[in-house]
N, C-alpha and C positions, 0 to 999 in steps of 0.2 A: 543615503539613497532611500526615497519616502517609500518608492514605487516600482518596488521590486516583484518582478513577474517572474515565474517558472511554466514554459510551455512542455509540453511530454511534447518529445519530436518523433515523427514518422521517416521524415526526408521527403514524403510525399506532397502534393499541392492542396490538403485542406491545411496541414501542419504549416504550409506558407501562405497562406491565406490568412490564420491564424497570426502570425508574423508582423505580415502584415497590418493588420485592423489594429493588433497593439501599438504599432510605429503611429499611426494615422492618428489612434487617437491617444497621443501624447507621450507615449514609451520611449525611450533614447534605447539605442542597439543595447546599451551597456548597463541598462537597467532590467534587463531580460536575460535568463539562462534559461539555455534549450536541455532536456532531458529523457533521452530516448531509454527504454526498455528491452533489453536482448534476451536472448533465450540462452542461457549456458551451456549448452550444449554444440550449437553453432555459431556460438558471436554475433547473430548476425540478430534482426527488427524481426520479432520472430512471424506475425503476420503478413510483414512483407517478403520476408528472404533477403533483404539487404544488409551486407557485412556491414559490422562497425566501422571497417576501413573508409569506406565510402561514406557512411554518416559523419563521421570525424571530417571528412575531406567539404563537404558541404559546410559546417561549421567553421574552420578555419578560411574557405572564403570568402563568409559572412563575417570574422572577425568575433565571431562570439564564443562562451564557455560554452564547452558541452559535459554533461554530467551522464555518466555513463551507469546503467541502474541494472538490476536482476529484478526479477518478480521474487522476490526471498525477503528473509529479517531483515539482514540487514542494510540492503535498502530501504525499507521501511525506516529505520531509524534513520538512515540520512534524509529522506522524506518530510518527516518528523522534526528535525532537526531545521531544515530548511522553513518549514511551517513558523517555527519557533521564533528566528529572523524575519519573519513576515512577510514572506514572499506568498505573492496569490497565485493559483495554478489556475491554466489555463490547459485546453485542448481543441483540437480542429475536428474533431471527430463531429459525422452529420449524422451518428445511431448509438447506439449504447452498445456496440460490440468490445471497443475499447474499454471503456470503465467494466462493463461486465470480464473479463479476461486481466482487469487489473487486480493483483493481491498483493499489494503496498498499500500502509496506512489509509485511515478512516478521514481523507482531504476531504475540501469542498472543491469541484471540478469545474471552474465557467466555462460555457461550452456557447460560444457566440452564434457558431454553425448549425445545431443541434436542429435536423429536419430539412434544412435546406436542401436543393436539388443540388445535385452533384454538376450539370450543364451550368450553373452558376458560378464554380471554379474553372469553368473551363472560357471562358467568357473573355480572360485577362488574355490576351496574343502573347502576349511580353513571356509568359510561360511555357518552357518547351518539357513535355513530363513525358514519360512511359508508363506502361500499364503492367503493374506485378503481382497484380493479385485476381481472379476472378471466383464466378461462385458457378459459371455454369461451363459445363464438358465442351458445349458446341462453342463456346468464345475462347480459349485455350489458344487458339492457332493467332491471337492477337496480343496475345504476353511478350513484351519484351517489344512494343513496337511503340512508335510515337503517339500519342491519343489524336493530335489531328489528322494525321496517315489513315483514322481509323472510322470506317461509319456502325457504330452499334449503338443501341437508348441506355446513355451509362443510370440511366434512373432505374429501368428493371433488374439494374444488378448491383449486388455486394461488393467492389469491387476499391482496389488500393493502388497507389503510385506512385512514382517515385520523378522529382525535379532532376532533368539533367543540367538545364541552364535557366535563370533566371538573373534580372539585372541588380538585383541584391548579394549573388555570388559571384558576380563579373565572370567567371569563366567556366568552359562546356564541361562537365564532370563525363569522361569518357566511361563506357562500360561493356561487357560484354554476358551477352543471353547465356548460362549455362547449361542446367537443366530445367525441370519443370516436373517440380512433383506436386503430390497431393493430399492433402494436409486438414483436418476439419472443414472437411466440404468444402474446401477451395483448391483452386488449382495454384499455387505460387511459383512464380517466375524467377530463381536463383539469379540476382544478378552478380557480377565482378567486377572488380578492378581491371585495367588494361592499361 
């Protein structure tokens, strides 16, 4: 395997977009492993609020590895390690909020998206996402709802989400809205399993 890719996964729609652009330009599913980042304390995407449970679940209806990571040592050495094998890393991210909040290994990051307007992910219909993350008080009442359900300029915000269906995972990842707390100046939308 010449062409071996590691994408850091969100479960969000730049992380599939991301996904994407690799298949497009010549990736096979099984030359890519996805690698999401938890926070240890609640299992869960720690900028989105999405348990592992549900990122593990979008992964196996993609049919792909998921490599499950802490911001700590020692994932750094599995990082590291992976580096070693030759795998290039990738991420979807359209700002440096990600890499900045990353403390695992000194990688190189390709970042395809990096600037892009965020209505550009929104472009694909084929995408059904919600909204888990924002950066302002007055859009709060919009967490946890469908982004097309929704009229707000997602450019003036900081803002994160998560795929419930996509024709890459064949089937609708059910969920339910929890809480909504608030977390370095964003409001994060707790999503669940159901």
């Amino acid at each position: 395997m010449q062409n071996k890719k590691a994408l850091f996964w969100s479960g969000g729609l730049s992380s599939l977009s991301c996904l994407k652009h690799l298949i497009k330009n010549g990736c096979s599913k099984n030359e890519i492993i996805l690698i999401t980042l938890l926070s240890k304390e609640a299992n869960e995407v720690g900028y989105t609020g999405i348990p592992e449970e549900i990122i593990s679940l979008q992964a196996r209806y993609m049919g792909m590895k998921l490599v499950r990571l802490y911001n700590n040592e020692l994932s750094n050495k599995v990082v590291i390690k992976l580096k070693e094998q030759g795998y290039q890393f990738y991420s979807g991210q359209r700002n440096e909020k990600f890499t900045k909040q990353l403390a695992i290994a000194d990688i190189n990051i390709n970042t395809p998206f990096m600037g892009l307007a965020y209505t550009e992910f929104l472009e694909d219909q084929n995408n059904r996402a919600i909204l888990t993350s924002v950066d302002r008080e007055d859009q709060q009442r919009f967490l946890g709802k469908e982004l097309r359900d929704i009229d707000i300029d997602f450019n003036e915000m900081d803002i994160d989400t998560f795929v419930i269906f996509d024709p890459l995972m064949r089937i609708r990842i059910p969920f339910s809205k929890n809480i909504i707390v608030e977390k370095d100046n964003h409001f994060i939308c707790k999503i669940r399993n159901v």
